[in-house]
Structures are given as C-alpha cells and as structure tokens.
C-alpha positions in Angstrom: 8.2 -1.2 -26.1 12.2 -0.4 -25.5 13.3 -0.4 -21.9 14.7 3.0 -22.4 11.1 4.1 -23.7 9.2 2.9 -20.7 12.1 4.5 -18.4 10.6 8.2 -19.3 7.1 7.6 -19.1 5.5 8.2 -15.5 5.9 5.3 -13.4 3.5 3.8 -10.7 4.5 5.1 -7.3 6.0 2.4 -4.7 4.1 4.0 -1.6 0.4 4.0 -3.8 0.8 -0.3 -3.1 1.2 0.3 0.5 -1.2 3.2 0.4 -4.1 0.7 -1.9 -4.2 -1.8 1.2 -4.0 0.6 3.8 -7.2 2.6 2.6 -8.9 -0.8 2.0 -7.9 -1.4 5.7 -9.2 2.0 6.6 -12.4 1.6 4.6 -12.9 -1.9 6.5 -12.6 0.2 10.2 -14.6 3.2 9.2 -17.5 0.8 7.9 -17.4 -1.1 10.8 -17.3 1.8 12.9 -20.0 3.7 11.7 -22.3 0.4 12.2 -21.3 0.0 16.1 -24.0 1.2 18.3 -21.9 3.0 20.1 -20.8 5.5 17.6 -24.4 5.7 16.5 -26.3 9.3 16.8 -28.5 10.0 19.9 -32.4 9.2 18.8 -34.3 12.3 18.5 -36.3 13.1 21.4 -40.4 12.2 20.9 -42.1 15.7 20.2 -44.8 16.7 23.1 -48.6 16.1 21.7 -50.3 19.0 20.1 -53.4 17.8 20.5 -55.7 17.1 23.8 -56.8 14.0 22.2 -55.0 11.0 23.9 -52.8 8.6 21.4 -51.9 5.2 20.9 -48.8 4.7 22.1 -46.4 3.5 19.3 -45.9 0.1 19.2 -41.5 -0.4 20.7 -39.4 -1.6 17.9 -36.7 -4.0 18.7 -33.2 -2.8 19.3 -31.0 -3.8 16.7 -28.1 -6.2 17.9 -24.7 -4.9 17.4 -22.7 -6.0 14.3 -20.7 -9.2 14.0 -17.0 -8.3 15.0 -15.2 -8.8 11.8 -13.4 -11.8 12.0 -9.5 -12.5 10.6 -9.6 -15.8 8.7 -6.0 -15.7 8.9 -5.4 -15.4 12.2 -3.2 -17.1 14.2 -0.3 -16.4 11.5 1.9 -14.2 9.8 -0.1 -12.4 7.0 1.8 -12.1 3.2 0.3 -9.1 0.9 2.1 -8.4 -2.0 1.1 -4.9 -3.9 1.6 -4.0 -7.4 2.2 -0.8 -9.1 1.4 -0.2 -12.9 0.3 1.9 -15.4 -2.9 0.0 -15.3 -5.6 1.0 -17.3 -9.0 -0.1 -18.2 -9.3 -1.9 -20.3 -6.2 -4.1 -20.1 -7.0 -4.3 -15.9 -8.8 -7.1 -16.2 -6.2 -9.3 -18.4 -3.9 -7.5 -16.0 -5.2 -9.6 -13.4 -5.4 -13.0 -15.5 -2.7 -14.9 -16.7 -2.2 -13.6 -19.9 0.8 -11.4 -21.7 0.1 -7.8 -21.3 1.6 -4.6 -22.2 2.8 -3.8 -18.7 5.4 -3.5 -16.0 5.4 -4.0 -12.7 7.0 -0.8 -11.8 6.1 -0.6 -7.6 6.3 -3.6 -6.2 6.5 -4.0 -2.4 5.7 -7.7 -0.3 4.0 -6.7 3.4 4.4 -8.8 6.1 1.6 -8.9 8.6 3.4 -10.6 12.2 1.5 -13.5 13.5 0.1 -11.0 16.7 -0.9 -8.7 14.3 1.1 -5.9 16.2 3.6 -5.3 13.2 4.2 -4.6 9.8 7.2 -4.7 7.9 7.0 -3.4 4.0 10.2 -4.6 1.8 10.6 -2.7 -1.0 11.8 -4.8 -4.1 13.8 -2.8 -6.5 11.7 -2.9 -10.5 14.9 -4.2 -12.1 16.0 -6.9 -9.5 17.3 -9.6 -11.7 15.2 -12.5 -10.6 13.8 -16.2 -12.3 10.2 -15.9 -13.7 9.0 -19.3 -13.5 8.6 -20.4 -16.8 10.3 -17.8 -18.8 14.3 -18.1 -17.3 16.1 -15.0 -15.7 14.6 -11.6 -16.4 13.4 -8.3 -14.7 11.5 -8.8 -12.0 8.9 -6.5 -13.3 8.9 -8.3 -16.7 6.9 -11.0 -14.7 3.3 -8.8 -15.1 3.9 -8.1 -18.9 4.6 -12.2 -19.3 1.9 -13.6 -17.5 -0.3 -11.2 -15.6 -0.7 -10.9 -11.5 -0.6 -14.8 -11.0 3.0 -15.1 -12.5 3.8 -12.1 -10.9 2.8 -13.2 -7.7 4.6 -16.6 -8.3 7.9 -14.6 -9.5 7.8 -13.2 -6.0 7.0 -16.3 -4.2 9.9 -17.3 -5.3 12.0 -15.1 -4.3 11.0 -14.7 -1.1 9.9 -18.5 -0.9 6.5 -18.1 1.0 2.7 -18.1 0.1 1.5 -14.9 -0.7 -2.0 -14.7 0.8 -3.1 -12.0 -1.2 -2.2 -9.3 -4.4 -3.2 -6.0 -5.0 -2.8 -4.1 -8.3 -2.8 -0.4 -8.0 -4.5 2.8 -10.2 -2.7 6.2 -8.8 -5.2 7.8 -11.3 -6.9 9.7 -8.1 -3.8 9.9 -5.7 -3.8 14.1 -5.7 -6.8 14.2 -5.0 -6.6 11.7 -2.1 -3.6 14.3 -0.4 -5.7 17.4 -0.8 -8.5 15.4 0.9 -6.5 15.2 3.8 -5.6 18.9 3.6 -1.7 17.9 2.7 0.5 15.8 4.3 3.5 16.9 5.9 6.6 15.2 5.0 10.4 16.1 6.8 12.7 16.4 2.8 16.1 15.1 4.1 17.7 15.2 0.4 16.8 18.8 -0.8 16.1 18.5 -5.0 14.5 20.2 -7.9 11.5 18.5 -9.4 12.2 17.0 -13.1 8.5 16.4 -13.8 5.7 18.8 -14.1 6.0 22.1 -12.2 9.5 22.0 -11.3 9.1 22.7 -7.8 11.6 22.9 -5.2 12.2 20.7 -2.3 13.8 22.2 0.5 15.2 20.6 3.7 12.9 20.1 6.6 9.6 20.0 7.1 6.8 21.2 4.9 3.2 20.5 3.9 3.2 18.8 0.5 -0.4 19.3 -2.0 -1.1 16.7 -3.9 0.8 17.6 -7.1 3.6 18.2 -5.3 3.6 14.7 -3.3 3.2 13.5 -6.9 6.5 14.9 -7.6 8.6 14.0 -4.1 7.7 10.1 -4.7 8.0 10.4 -8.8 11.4 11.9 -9.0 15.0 10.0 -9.3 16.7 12.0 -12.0 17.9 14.7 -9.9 19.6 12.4 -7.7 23.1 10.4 -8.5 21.7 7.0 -7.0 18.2 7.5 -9.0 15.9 4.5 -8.0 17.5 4.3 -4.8 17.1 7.7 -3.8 13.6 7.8 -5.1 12.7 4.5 -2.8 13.7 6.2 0.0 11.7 9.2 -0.2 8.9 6.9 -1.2 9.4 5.2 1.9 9.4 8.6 3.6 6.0 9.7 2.3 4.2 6.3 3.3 5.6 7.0 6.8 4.2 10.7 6.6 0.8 9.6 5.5 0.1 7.0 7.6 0.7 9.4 10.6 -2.0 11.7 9.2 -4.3 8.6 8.0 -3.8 7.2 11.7 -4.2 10.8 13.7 -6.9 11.5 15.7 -8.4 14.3 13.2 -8.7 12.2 10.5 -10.1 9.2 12.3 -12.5 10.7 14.5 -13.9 13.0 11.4 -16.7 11.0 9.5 -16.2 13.6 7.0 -13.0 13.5 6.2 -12.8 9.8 6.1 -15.7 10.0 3.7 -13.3 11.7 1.1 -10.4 9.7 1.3 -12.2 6.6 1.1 -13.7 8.2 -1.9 -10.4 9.4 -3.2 -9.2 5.9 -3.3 -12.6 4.4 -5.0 -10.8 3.9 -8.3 -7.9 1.7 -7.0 -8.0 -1.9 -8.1 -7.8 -4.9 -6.1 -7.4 -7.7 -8.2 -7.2 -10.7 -5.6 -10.7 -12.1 -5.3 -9.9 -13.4 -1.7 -9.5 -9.9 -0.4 -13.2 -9.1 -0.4 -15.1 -6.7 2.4 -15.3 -9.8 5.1 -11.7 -10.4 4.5 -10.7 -6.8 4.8 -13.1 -5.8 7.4 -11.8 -8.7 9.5 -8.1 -7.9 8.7 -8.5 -4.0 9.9 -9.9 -5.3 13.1 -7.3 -7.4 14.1 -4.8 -4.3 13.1 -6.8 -2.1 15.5 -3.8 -1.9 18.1 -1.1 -1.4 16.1 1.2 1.7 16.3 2.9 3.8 13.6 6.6 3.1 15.0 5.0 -1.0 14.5 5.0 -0.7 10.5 8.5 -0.5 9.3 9.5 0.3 5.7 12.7 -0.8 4.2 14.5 -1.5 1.1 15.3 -5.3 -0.8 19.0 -4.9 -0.1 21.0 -5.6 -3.4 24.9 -6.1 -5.0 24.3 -3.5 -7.0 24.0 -3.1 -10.6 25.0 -4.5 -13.3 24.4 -5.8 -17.3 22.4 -8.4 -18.7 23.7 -10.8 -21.2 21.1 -8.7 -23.5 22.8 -5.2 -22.8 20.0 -4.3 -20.0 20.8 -2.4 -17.2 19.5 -4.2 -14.0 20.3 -4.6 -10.1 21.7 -8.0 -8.8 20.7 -9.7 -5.9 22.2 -9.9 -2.8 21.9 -13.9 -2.4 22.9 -14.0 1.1 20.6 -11.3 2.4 17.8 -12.8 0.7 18.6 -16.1 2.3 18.2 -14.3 5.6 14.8 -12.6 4.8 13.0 -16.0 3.8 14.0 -17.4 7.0 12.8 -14.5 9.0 9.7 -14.5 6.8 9.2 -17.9 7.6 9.9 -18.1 11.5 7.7 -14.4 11.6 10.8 -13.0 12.6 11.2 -10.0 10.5 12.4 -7.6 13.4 15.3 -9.8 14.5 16.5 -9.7 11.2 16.3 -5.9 11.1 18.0 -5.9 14.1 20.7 -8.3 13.4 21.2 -6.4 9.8 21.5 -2.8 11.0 18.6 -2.1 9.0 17.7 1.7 9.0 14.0 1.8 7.9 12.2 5.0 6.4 12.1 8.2 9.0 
C-alpha cells in the first residue's frame, strides 16, 4: 500500500493508547472496589416469624475475609508502557501481536512512564513518521516497525530509541470509542485552535469550552488537514482530549457511580491488549498503587523533533532531534522525567 494511500484512510487516534491502559487501570480499581467489604451493600434485615411455631435458628455463616490488596510486581521502580495505535482488525490482531510482517502501521504511538513513587505520569508522544532504526531492517518510519515485524519489533524499535526496557505493550481497537464518550454523557474539552472538521459531518469547532459527543470527539482528535502544521496540530489537541477525559474518568460522578463505570468499562471491552504480562493481577495491582495520583501528576507532551524532511526514497518524514532525545533517556533512566520538563521549558497538554 502507497504512503500517500494510507495517509487518507482513518488513522488510529494517539489519545485511544493512553485511553486502552487507563480503562484497563480503571477496570482493575472498579473490580477491586466492588469486592471490598466496605463498599458492599447493607444485608437485608431477617423478616419477623409468621408463624407461632418456634424455629431453628440458622446456622452463622462465616464472614468472608476481605480481598487480597492487589499487589504491584513492579514496584519499587519506574514503570515503561508503550501503547500502540492501528487499524487493527481481527483477524490480522493476533499476527499483529507476533512477530510476523503485517499489513499495518503503527499510526499512535505514545511510551508512558510510570515514576518509581507511583505519583506521576508522563506520556511522550512519538511523532508516526519519526525517522528512526528498526533493528534489523536499517533506517525507516517509525511506524513501519509494526508492518515489518509485529508488536515485538515494534516494541524493540522503540526501546531503542528511547534506550530502556519496556515493561509492557498495548495494541489498541477504537472500534467502540463513540460509544465510550456518550457513555460518559460527553466530555468537555476547552478548543484553543478553532477548525472545520474534514471528516464525516463537517462540524465546527469553536473556541472555548464545549461538550463534545462521541462523533464529534472522533473528529477533534482525527483532524490535521485544516491546520497548516497537520500532525503537529492534531497531537496537540489529541493531547488535549486525553487531559479532558481523564478529568471526567477521574471525577467524583463517574467514580462513585457503579453504573456508569459499568458502561465505560463495557465500552472499552473490545480494546486489545496484546502483552501477555499485563493480565488482571498485573493490572489490578498497578491501579492500586496509582490510587493517589492527581490529574495535574500525568503530563502529556510531544517527542520534540528537527522537523521534517525527505527520505533517500522520496518519503516525507520528521527528523529527530538527537540531542533532546539524549536528554529524555537519561531522565528515563534516572526517573527524572519532570526535571527534564522543567529544564526544557516543556509546555504539556492544557
């Protein structure tokens, strides 16, 4: 398929990777939750007799012991998740996730860093067309790295960029994303570049503040050919909308409603998680140790890059920036992401 081909087809949305972990972190608190004694409902009280007759009295049943706190096999260090956006489809999911040639790109790709206290979370977005090595095939599109050898070369293509063990990869299916934002009854998103949507309905985004449905989220994060810069523009408000819907996923409505959380947890039932490692225990036990952490504690930001530039095979693609890469592996390395936003005038996603 030709690069310009793939270019107009609807591409995998950068915030659904950040949105596939932090549902399976949400589904790993709301299980573990709804098991604690303390959230359990009162027992009904014991109906009076209706008979003169006198009973045996029922034999006590024990009291159940609470469950297990879920326990972080990880902790004590920094945490490395890297998620993955394709058009992934069954029945090419499954060779997606082996290390075979496929027919796809990865198209969202963003590596989460989870801080050693597990009071932080830093999210760098890495640009689709980053020129980058792909071990084993020489210099190509970062993305190419799915299509060429499946999640484990993609996942070693980003290891070695950002030289550090990846502890686990998720693969993403936006197949049910709409209906996850309606579940939540919209989320509400402040549009600091005003556009008209290219895709679908056309709608337009005025500045400020506003309530966005779930076809018209679809849109905001979709979009990048009404703006000059494209991709970079389309980041950002990609990077905008994960900031938005974590506030609602994290607000006291949606947590303390068992209902609610029923239906985005359902919403999200058809997104695929391709590392074997991250099973419930795993998850469970990572959500727990995340239970403190605060929405100004998970910062969003952009790869940053030398711009763009051609291939030796006529391919448009984005160049790295070599020395601010150096500086992210060492701060991914020390756990020391936030001094390096600091020191880099870094202005995450508002």
């Amino acid at each position: 398929m030709s690069d310009q081909r793939r270019r107009v087809q609807p591409k995998v949305l950068l915030f659904l990777v950040t949105l596939g972990v932090l549902m399976s972190v949400l589904a790993g608190v709301f299980v573990w939750v709804q098991g604690h004694p303390g959230n359990r409902a009162a027992a009904p009280a014991i109906p009076p007799a209706t008979s003169a007759s006198p009973t045996a009295a029922p034999s006590p049943k024990a009291t159940p012991s609470a469950p297990a706190v879920p326990v972080d096999k990880l902790r004590g260090r920094g945490v490395n998740i890297l998620l993955l956006g394709s058009d992934t489809r069954e029945p090419n999911a499954k060779a997606a996730a082996a290390r075979v040639a496929t027919d796809q790109r990865a198209d969202a790709i963003i590596m989460v860093h989870i801080t050693a206290d597990r009071r932080h979370a830093y999210g760098i977005s890495v640009m689709r067309d980053t020129w980058a090595a792909i071990p084993g095939h020489g210099f190509s599109k970062i993305n190419d790295g799915l299509a060429l050898g499946g999640v484990p070369l993609m996942t070693q293509t980003v290891e070695s960029l950002f030289r550090v063990h990846i502890d686990h990869t998720v693969l993403i299916d936006f197949g049910r994303f709409t209906g996850l934002v309606d579940a939540l009854g919209g989320v509400e998103v402040d549009v600091r570049t005003p556009f008209t949507s290219t895709h679908d309905s056309g709608h337009v985004f005025r500045p400020g503040k506003q309530t966005l449905t779930g076809a018209q989220a679809l849109e905001f994060v979709r979009e990048r050919y009404a703006f000059a810069d494209g991709d970079y523009q389309r980041v950002r408000d990609q990077q905008t909308f994960v900031k938005a819907l974590i506030a609602k996923l994290l607000s006291p409505k949606t947590l303390t409603n068992p209902e609610t959380l029923r239906k985005v947890v359902s919403s999200v039932s058809s997104f695929f998680a391709v590392n074997a490692g991250l099973d419930a225990p795993a998850v469970a036990g990572l959500a727990y140790s995340l239970r403190n952490i605060r929405l100004q504690d998970s910062v969003f930001f952009a790869l940053p890059t030398a711009g763009v530039g051609t291939s030796d095979d006529g391919r448009s693609i984005v160049l790295q920036d070599p020395a601010a890469i150096t500086k992210i592996r060492t701060a991914l390395a020390g756990d020391r992401v936030a001094q390096y936003i600091k020191d880099s005038g870094i202005q995450p996603a508002r």
